[in-house]
C-alpha positions in Angstrom: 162.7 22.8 -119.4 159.7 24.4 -118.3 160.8 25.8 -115.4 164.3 27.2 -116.5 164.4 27.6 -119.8 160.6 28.6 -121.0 160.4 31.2 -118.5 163.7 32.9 -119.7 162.7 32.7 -123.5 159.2 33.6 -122.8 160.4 36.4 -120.2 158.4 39.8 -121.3 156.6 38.1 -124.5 153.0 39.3 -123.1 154.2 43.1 -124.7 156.3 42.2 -127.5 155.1 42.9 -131.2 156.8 39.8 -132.7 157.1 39.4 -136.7 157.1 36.0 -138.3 160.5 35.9 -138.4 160.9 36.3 -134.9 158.5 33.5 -134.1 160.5 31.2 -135.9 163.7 32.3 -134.4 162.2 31.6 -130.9 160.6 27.8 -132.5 164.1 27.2 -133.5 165.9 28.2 -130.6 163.0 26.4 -128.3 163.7 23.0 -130.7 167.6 23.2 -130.6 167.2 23.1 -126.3 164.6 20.3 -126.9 166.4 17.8 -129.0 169.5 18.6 -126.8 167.4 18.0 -123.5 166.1 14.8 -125.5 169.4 13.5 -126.7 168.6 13.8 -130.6 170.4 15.3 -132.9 168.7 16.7 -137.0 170.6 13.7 -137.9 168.5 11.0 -136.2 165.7 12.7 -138.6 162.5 13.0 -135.5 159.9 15.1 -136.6 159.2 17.9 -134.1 155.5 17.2 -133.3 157.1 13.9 -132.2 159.5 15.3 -129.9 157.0 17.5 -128.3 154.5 14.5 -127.9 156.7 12.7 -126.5 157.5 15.1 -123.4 154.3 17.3 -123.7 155.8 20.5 -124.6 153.5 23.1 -126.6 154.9 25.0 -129.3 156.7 28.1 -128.3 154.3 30.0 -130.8 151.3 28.9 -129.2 152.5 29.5 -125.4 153.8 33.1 -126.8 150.4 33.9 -128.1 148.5 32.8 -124.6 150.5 34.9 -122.6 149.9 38.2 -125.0 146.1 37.1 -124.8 146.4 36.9 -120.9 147.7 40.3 -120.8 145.4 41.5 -123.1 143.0 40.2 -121.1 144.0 41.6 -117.9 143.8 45.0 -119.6 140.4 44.9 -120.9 139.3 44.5 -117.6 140.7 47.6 -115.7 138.8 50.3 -115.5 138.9 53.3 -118.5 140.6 55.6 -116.2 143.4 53.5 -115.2 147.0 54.6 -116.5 147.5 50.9 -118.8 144.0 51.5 -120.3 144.9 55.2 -121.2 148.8 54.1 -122.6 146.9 51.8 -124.9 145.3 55.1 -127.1 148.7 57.6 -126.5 149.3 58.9 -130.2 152.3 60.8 -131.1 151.0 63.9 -133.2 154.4 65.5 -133.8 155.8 62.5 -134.8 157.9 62.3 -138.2 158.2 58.4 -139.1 160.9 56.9 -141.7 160.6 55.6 -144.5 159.0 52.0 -145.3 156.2 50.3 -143.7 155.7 51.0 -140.3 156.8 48.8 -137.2 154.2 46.6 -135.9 152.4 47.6 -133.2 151.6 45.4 -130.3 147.7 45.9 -130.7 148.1 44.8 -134.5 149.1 41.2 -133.0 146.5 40.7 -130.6 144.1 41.6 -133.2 145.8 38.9 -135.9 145.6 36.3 -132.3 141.8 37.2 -131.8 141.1 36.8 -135.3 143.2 33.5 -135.6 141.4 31.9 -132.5 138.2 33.5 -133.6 137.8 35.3 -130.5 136.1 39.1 -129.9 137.4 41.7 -128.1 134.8 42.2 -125.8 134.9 38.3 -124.8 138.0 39.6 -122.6 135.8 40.9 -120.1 134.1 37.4 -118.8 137.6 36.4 -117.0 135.9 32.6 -116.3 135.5 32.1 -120.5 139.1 33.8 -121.2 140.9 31.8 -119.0 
């Protein structure tokens, strides 16, 4: 499982702006493979948390949100100038958006991670503590 089928579900995830909805379309998907990899069925009525304690899988949610914070990470601690760091504050000026509320944006979801492990931004930049 964790060398096949995390890597493919998780392929990318470090740049994706995920909703809620996504999230729990990747926990369902991840718990479907599980139970199936396990031999259970919804019918034999297993809680999850007792299907991942029992093969020491983390939730799909949590490895999701360490990779984003990796990247995130990784970014902080390039230098101003270099062509990620300047990508990161690109604003469209002639830029006509639709109407309803506007798409999440991938630094949006970092800051709802940082502020959900209450972690800074500038703690990014010791690479020992971030790991």
């Amino acid at each position: 499982y964790r060398m096949v089928v995390r890597p493919a579900l998780l392929y990318g995830a470090e740049c994706w702006p995920v909703k809620k909805s996504q999230v729990q379309r990747m926990k369902v998907a991840e718990m479907r493979m599980i139970r199936w990899i396990c031999g259970h069925t919804r019918l034999d009525k297993i809680r999850n948390e007792v299907i991942r304690g029992k093969i020491g899988v983390a939730s799909i949610e949590d490895k999701m949100r360490e990779v984003r914070l990796r990247w995130f990470g990784h970014l902080r601690r390039r230098s101003e100038d270099a062509p990620v760091r300047r990508c990161e504050t690109i604003e469209c000026l002639v830029y006509r958006r639709s109407r309803g509320r506007p798409k999440k944006s991938w630094s949006e979801v970092i800051r709802h991670d940082l502020r959900t492990l209450g972690l800074a931004e500038d703690m990014a930049q010791d690479r020992k503590f971030w790991r």
